[in-house]
FIMARGU-674475 format. One record per residue (C-alpha): x, y, z; residue number from 1. Coordinates in Angstrom, 2 decimals. Last residue first. Layout:
N
+---------+---------+---------+-----+
!       x !       y !       z ! num !
+---------+---------+---------+-----+
!       X !       Y !       Z ! NUM !
...
+---------+---------+---------+-----+
***
This chain:
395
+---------+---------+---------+-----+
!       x !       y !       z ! num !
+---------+---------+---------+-----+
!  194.34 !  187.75 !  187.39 ! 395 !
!  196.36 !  191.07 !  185.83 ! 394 !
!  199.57 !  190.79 !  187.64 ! 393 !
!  199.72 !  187.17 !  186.89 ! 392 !
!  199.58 !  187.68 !  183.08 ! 391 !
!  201.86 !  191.05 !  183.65 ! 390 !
!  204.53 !  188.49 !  184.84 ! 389 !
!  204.21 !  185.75 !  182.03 ! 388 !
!  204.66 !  188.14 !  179.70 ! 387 !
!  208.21 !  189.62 !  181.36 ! 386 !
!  209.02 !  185.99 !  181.00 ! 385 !
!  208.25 !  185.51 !  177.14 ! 384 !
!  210.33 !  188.42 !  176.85 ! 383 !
!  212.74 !  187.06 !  178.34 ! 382 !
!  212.79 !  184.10 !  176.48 ! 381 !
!  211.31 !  180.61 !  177.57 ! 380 !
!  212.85 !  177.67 !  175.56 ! 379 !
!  210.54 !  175.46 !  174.72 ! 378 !
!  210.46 !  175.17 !  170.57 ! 377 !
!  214.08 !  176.80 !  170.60 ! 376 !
!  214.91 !  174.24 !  172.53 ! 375 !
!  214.32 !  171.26 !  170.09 ! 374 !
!  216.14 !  173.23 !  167.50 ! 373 !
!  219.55 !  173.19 !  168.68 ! 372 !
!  220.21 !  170.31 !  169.39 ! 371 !
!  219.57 !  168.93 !  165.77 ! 370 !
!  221.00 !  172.25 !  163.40 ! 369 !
!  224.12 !  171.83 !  165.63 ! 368 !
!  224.85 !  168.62 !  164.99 ! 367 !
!  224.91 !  169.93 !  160.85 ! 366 !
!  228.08 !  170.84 !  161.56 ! 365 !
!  229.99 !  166.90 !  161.16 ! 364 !
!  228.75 !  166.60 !  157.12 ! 363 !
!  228.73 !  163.19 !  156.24 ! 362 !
!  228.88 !  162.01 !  158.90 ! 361 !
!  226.70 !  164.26 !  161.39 ! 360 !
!  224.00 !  163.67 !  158.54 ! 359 !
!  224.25 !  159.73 !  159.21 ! 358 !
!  224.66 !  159.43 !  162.79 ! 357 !
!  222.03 !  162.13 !  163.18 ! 356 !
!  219.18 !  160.40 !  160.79 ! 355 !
!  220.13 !  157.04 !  161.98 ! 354 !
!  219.92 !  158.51 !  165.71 ! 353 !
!  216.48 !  160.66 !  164.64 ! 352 !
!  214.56 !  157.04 !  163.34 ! 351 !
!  215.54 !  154.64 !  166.01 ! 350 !
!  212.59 !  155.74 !  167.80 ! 349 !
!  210.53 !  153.87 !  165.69 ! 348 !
!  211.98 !  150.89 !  166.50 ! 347 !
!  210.41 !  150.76 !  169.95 ! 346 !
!  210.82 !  148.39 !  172.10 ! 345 !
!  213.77 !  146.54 !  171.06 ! 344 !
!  215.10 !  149.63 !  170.06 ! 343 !
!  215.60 !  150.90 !  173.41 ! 342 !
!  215.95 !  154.83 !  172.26 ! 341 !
!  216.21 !  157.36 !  174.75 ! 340 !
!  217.57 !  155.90 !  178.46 ! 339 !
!  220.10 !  153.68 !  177.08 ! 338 !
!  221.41 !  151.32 !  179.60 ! 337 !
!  225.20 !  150.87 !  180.39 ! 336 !
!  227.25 !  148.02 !  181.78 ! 335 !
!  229.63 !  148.48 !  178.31 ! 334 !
!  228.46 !  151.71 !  176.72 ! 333 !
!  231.53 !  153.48 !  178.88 ! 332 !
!  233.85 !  151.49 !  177.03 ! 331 !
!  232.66 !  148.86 !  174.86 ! 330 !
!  228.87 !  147.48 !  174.18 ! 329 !
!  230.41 !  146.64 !  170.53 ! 328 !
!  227.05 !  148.61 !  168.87 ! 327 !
!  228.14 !  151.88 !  171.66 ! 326 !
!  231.49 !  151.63 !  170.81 ! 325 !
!  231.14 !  151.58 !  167.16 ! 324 !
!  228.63 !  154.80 !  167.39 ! 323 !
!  231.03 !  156.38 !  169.24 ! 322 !
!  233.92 !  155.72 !  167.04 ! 321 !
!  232.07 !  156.95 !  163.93 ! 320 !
!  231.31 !  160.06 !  165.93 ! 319 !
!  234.82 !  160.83 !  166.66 ! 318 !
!  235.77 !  159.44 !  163.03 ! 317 !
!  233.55 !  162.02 !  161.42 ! 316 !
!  234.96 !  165.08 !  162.91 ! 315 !
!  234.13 !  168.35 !  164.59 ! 314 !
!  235.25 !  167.01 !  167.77 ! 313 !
!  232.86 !  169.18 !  170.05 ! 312 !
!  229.65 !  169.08 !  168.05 ! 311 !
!  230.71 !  166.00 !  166.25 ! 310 !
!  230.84 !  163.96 !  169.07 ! 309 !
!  228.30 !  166.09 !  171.11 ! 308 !
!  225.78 !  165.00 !  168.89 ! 307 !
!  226.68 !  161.03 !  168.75 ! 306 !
!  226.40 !  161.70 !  172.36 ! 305 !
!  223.06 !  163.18 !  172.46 ! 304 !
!  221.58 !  160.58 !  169.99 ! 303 !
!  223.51 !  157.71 !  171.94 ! 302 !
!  221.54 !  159.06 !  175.17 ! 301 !
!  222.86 !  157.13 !  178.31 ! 300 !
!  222.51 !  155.06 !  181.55 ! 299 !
!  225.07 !  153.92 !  184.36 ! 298 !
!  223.36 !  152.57 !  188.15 ! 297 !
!  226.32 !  152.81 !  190.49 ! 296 !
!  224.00 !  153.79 !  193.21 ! 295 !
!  220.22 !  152.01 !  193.86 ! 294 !
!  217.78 !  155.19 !  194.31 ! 293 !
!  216.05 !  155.31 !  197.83 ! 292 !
!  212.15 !  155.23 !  197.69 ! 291 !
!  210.28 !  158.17 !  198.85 ! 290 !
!  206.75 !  156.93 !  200.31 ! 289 !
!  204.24 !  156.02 !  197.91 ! 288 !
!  202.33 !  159.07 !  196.73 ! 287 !
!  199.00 !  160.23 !  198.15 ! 286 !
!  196.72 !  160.97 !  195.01 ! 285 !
!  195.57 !  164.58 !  194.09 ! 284 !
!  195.85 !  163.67 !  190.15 ! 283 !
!  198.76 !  166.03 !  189.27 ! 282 !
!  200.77 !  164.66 !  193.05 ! 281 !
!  200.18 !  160.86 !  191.42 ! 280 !
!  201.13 !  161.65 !  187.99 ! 279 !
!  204.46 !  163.57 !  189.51 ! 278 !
!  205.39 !  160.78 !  191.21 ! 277 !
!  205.03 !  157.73 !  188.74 ! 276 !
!  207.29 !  160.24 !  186.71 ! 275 !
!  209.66 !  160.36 !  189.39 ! 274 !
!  210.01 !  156.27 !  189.53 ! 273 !
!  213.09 !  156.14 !  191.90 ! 272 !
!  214.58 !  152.34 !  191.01 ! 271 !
!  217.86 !  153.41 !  189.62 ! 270 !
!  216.31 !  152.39 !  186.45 ! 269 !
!  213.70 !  155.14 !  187.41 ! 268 !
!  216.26 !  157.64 !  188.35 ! 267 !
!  218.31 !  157.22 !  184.93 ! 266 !
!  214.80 !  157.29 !  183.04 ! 265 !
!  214.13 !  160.97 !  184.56 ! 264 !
!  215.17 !  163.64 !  182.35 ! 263 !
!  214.54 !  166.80 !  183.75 ! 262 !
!  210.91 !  167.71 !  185.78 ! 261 !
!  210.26 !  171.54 !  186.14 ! 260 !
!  211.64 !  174.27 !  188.32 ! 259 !
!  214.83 !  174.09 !  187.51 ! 258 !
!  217.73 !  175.35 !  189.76 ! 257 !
!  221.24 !  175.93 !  188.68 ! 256 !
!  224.44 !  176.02 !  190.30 ! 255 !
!  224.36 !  174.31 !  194.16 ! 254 !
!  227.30 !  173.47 !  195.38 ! 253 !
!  227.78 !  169.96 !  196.87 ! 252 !
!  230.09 !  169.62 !  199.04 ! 251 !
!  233.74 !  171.41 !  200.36 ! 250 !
!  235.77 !  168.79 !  197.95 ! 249 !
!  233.27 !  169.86 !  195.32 ! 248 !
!  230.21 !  167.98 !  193.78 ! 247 !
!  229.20 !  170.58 !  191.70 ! 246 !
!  225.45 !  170.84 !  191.48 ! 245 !
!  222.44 !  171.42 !  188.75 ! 244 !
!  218.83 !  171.35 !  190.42 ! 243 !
!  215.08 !  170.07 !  189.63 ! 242 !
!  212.20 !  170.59 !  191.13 ! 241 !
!  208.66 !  168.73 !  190.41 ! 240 !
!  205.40 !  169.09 !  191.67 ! 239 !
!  204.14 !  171.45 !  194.29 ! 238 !
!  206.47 !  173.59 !  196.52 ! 237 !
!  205.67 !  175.04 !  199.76 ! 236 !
!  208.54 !  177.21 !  199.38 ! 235 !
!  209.91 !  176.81 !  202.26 ! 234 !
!  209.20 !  173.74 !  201.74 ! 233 !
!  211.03 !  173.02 !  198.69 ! 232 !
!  214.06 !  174.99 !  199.64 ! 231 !
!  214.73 !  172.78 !  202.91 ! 230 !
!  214.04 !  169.79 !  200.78 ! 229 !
!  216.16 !  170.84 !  197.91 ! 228 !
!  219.17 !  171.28 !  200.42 ! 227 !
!  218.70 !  168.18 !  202.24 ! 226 !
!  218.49 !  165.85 !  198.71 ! 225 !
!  221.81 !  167.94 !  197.91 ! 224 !
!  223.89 !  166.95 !  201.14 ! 223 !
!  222.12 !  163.49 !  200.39 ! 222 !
!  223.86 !  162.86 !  197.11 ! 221 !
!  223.88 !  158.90 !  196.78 ! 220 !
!  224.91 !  158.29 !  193.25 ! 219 !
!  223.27 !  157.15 !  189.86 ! 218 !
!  225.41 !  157.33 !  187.10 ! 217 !
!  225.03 !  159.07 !  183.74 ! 216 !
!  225.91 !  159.28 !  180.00 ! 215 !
!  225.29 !  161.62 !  177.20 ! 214 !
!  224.51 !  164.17 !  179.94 ! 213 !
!  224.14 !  167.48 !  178.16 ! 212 !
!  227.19 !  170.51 !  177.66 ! 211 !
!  225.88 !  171.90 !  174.07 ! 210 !
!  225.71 !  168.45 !  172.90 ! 209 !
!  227.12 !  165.03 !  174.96 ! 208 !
!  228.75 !  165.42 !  177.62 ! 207 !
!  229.63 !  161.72 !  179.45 ! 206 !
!  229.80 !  160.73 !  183.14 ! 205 !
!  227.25 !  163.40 !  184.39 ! 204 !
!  226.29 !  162.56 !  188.21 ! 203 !
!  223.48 !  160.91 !  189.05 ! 202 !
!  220.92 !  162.19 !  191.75 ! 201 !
!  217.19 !  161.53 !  192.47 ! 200 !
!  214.48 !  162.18 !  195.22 ! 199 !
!  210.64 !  161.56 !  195.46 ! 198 !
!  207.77 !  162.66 !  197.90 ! 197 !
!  209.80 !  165.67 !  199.00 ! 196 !
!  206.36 !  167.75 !  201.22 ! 195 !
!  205.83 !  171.48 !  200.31 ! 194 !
!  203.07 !  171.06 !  198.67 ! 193 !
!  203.72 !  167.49 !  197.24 ! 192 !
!  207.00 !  167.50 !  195.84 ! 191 !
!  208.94 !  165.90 !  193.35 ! 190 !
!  212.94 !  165.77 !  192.86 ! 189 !
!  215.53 !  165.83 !  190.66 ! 188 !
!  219.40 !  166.39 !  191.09 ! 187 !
!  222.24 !  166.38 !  188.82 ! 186 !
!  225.28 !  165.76 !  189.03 ! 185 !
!  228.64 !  167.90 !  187.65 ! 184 !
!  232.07 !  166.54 !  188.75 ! 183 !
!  234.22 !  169.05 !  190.49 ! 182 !
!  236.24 !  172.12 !  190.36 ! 181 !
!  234.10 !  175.31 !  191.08 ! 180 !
!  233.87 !  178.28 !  188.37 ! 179 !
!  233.11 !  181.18 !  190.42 ! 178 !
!  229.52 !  183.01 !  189.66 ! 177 !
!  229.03 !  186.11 !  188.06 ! 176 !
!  225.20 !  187.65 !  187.54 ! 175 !
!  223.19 !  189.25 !  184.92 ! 174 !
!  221.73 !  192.61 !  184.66 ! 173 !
!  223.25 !  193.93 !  181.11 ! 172 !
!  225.68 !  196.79 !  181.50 ! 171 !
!  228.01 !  195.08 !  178.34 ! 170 !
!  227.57 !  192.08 !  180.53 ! 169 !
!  230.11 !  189.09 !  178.36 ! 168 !
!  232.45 !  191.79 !  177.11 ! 167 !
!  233.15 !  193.16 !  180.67 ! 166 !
!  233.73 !  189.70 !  181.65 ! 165 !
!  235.90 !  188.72 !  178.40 ! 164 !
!  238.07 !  191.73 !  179.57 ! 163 !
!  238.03 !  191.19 !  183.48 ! 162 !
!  239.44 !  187.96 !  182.68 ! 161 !
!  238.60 !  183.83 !  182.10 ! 160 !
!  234.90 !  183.85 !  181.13 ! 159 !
!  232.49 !  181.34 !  180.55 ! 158 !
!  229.03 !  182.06 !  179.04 ! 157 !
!  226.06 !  180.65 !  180.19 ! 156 !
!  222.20 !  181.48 !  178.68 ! 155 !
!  222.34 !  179.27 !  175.33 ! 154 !
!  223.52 !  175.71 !  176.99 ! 153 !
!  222.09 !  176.50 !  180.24 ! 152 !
!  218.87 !  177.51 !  179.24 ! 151 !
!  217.92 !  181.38 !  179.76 ! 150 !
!  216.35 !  184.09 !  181.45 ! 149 !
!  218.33 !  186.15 !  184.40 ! 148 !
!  222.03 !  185.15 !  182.02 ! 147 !
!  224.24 !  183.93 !  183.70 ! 146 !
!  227.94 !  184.73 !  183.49 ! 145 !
!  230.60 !  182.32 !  184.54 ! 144 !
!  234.20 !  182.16 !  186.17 ! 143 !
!  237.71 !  181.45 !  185.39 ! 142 !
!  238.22 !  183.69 !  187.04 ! 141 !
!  237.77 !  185.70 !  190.57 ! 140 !
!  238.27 !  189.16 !  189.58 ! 139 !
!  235.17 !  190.93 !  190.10 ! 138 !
!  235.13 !  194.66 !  190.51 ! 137 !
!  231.65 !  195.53 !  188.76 ! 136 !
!  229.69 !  192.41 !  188.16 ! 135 !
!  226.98 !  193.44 !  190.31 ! 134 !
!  224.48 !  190.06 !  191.02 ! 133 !
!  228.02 !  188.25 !  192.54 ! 132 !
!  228.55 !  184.60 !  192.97 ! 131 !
!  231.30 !  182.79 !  195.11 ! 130 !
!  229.98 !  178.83 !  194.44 ! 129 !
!  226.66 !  177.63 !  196.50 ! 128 !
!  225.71 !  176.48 !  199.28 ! 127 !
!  221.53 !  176.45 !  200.52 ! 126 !
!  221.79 !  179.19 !  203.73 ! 125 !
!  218.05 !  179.82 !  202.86 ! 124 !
!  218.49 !  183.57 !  202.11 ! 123 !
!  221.06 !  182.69 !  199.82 ! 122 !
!  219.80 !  180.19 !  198.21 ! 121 !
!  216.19 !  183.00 !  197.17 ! 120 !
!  218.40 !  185.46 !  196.29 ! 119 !
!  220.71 !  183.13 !  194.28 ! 118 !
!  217.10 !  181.69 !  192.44 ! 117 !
!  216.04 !  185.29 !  192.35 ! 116 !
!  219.03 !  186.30 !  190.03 ! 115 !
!  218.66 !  183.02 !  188.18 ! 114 !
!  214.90 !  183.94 !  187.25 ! 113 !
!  212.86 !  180.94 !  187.90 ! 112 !
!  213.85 !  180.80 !  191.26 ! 111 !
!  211.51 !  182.78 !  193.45 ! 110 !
!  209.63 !  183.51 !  190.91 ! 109 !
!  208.46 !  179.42 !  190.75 ! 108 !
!  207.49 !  180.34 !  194.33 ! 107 !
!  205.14 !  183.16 !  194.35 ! 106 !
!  203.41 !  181.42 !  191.20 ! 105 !
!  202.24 !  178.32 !  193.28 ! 104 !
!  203.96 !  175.63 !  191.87 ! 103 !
!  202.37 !  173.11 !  189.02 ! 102 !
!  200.93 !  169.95 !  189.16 ! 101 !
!  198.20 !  169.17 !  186.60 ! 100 !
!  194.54 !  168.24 !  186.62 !  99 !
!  192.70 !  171.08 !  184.45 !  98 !
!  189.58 !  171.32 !  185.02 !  97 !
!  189.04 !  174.33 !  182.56 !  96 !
!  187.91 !  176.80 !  185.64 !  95 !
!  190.29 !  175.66 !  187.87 !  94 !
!  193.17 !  175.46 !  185.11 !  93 !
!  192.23 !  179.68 !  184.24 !  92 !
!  192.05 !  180.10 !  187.61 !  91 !
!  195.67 !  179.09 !  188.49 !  90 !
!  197.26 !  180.65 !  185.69 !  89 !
!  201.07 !  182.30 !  187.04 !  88 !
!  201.65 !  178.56 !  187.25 !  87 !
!  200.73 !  177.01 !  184.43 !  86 !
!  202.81 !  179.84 !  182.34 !  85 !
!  205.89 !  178.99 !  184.27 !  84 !
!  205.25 !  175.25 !  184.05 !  83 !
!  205.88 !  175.78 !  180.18 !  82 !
!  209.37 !  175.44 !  180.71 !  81 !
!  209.50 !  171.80 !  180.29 !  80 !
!  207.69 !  168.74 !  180.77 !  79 !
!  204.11 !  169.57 !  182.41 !  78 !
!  202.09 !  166.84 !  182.30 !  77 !
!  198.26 !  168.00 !  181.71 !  76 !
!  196.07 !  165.39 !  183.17 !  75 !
!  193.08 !  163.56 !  182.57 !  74 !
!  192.67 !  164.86 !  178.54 !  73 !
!  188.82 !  165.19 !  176.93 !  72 !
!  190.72 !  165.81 !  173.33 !  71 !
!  188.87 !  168.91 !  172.98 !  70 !
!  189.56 !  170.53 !  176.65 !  69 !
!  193.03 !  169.59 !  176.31 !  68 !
!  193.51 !  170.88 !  173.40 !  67 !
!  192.01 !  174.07 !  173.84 !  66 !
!  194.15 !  174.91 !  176.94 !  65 !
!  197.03 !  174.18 !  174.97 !  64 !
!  196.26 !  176.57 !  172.64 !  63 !
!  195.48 !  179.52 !  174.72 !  62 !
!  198.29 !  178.75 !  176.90 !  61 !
!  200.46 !  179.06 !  174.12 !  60 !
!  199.04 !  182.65 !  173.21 !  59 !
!  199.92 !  183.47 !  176.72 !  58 !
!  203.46 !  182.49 !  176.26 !  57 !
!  204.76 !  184.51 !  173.77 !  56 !
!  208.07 !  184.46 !  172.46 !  55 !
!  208.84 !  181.05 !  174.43 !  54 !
!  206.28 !  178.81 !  173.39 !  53 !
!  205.95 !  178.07 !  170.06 !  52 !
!  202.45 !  178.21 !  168.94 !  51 !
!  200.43 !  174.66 !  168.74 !  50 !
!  200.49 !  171.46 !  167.22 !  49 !
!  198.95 !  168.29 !  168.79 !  48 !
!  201.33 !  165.23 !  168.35 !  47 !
!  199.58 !  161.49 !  168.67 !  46 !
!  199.87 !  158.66 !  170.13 !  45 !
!  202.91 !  158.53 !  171.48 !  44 !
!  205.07 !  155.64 !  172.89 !  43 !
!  205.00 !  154.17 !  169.73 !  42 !
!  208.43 !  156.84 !  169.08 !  41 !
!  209.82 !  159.43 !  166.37 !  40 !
!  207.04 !  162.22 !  166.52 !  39 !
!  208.08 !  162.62 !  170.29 !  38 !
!  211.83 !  164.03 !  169.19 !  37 !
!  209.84 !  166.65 !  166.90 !  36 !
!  208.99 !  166.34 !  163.30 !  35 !
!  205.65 !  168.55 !  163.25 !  34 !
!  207.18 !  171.23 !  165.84 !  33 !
!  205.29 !  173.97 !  167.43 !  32 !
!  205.08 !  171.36 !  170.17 !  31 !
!  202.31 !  169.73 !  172.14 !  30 !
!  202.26 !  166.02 !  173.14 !  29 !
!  199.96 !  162.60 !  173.52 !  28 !
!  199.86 !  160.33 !  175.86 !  27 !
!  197.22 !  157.13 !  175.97 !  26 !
!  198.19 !  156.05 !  179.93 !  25 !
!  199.28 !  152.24 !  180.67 !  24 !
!  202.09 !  152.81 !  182.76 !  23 !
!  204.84 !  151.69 !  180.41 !  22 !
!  203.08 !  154.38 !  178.33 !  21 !
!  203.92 !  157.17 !  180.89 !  20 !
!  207.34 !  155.76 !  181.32 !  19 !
!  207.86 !  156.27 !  177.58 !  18 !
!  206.32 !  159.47 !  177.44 !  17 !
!  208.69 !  160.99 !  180.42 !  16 !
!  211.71 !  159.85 !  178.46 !  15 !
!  210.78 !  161.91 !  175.69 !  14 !
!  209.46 !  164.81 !  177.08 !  13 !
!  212.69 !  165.02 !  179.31 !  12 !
!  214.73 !  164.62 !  175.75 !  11 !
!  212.74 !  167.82 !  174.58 !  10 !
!  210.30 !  168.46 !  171.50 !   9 !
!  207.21 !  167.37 !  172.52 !   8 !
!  206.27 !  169.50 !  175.23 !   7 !
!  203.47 !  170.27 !  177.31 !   6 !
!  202.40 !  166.20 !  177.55 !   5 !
!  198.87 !  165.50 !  177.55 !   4 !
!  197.77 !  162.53 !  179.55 !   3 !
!  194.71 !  160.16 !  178.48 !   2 !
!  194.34 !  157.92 !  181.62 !   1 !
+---------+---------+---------+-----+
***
């Protein structure tokens, strides 16, 4: 099948093109980007440019909707954020034949916005940490303010007193949640309206840039798994789902929700293939039945750890020593499989991790100038979102 990605700039678009090719499928990507992750791998054909997303969403749709009529695609793969837009356009994929799997708009607004997400958890019983929608009064710290629209690296900001609180809103709607001690995993899943038809966890072992997984392990989470599924059909939920949890000594707690597919290769060298999934739910097949994840499974991004190296370090010999302990196999590299660039495969996509290592060298700041613009190309602003909800208003 020819398969157009939504997003070409993103690790998740990454990983999901290389599964698609091990498939068989012709992919091929959109991004406002010309040098983007996907540029740098076999695995894709070809990369179709269009407007960046987030400032204005409609005008993306536009695009993408051209593309894929032009270049005769089978399915639209939705990768990132752009499943908003999808969603609140229903007709507009009916009408173009459009084979995709998106929500029904009623329920990606139900958690797309993080207030609505805690509404929507709340109302469900699904746990989560102490959070509060009026910041006024709060002294539980250290804690965190969330931003309604926003990624978790650019929309999160940690606070430790009323002061760095009241400096964080400045009147803003936003909400305050507890910081919870605990590991971080997270959870991915694909549904079928309303039906789980795939589940994943692994817990973050490594942090690479602006707070990713450089390295993972797959673990049984089935506290989580029950959660998801109680939210997914309640919200009759079609495609995939995605959610951020601390694993606290009271359970998992549920942090973030994401209404879109995130980074899958872990789960499908755990044995959960959620890409397989999510091709068979765009097409209107009947998926396999869920298959359980094998634990202990460790995976990782070099690229986002040589990153977060000299993001958090600031220094040439933390990201020369990562590098080295990756090439010995040492330390957490040792029983490890790389989820971005398997070289042996694809030498092509060795071309941003020479380019990092080598930059991030010689000058340690520039790791901000690589994780940082792959989002901006995705990332849905609130503006963007406020689009989004007069498009649906008006169909």
């Amino acid at each position: 099948m020819r398969v157009l990605l939504t997003d070409g700039s993103g690790l998740t678009a990454r990983q999901t093109a290389n599964r698609l090719s091990a498939l068989g499928h012709h992919v091929e990507a959109l991004t406002p980007d010309p040098l983007c992750l996907c540029r740098f791998t076999g695995h894709v054909r070809r990369i179709r440019r269009v407007p960046a997303y987030g400032p204005d969403p409609g005008r993306w749709l536009d695009a993408a909707l051209a593309v894929y009529e032009a270049g005769h695609f089978d399915v639209l793969f939705p990768t990132q954020e752009q499943v908003a837009v999808l969603a609140a356009a229903p007709q507009r994929l009916r009408h173009g034949g459009v084979a995709t799997a998106v929500p029904p708009f009623a329920a990606l607004s139900a958690v797309q916005d993080k207030v609505s997400a805690f509404t929507t958890l709340t109302r469900l019983g699904v746990p989560q940490p102490p959070t509060a929608i009026d910041p006024a009064g709060w002294t539980q710290f250290p804690a965190y303010v969330k931003e309604p629209i926003g990624t978790a690296s650019l929309g999160v900001r940690r606070v430790t007193s009323v002061e760095e609180l009241s400096r964080a809103t400045l009147g803003r709607r936003v909400i305050v949640q507890a910081a919870v001690d605990g590991p971080l995993a997270m959870c991915q899943s694909v549904f079928d309206r309303g039906s789980l038809v795939a589940f994943h966890a692994n817990q973050r072992t490594g942090e690479g840039a602006n707070g990713g997984a450089s390295h993972k392990r797959s673990i049984a989470l089935p506290e989580a798994r029950a959660g998801l599924e109680v939210l997914g059909a309640d919200l009759a939920w079609h495609g995939a789902l995605s959610a951020d949890v601390i694993v606290s000594d009271a359970g998992p707690m549920f942090i973030d929700i994401n209404p879109r597919l995130v980074e899958p290769e872990n789960a499908r060298h755990a044995g959960v293939d959620l890409v397989g999934a999510m091709l068979d739910v765009a097409c209107g097949n009947t998926p396999a039945p869920p298959a359980e994840a094998t634990t202990g499974v460790a995976t990782h991004q070099l690229l986002l750890a040589v990153l977060g190296a000299a993001q958090e370090r600031h220094g040439r010999r933390a990201v020369a020593r990562e590098l080295l302990a990756a090439w010995r196999r040492a330390g957490p590299y040792a029983v490890s499989v790389e989820e971005l660039t398997p070289a042996a495969h694809d030498a092509l996509a060795l071309v941003p991790l020479a380019l990092a290592s080598f930059a991030t060298i010689v000058r340690p700041a520039t790791s901000s100038w690589f994780s940082s613009g792959s989002i901006e190309n995705y990332a849905l602003t609130p503006a963007g979102w406020e689009q989004i909800c007069a498009l649906i208003d008006r169909v």
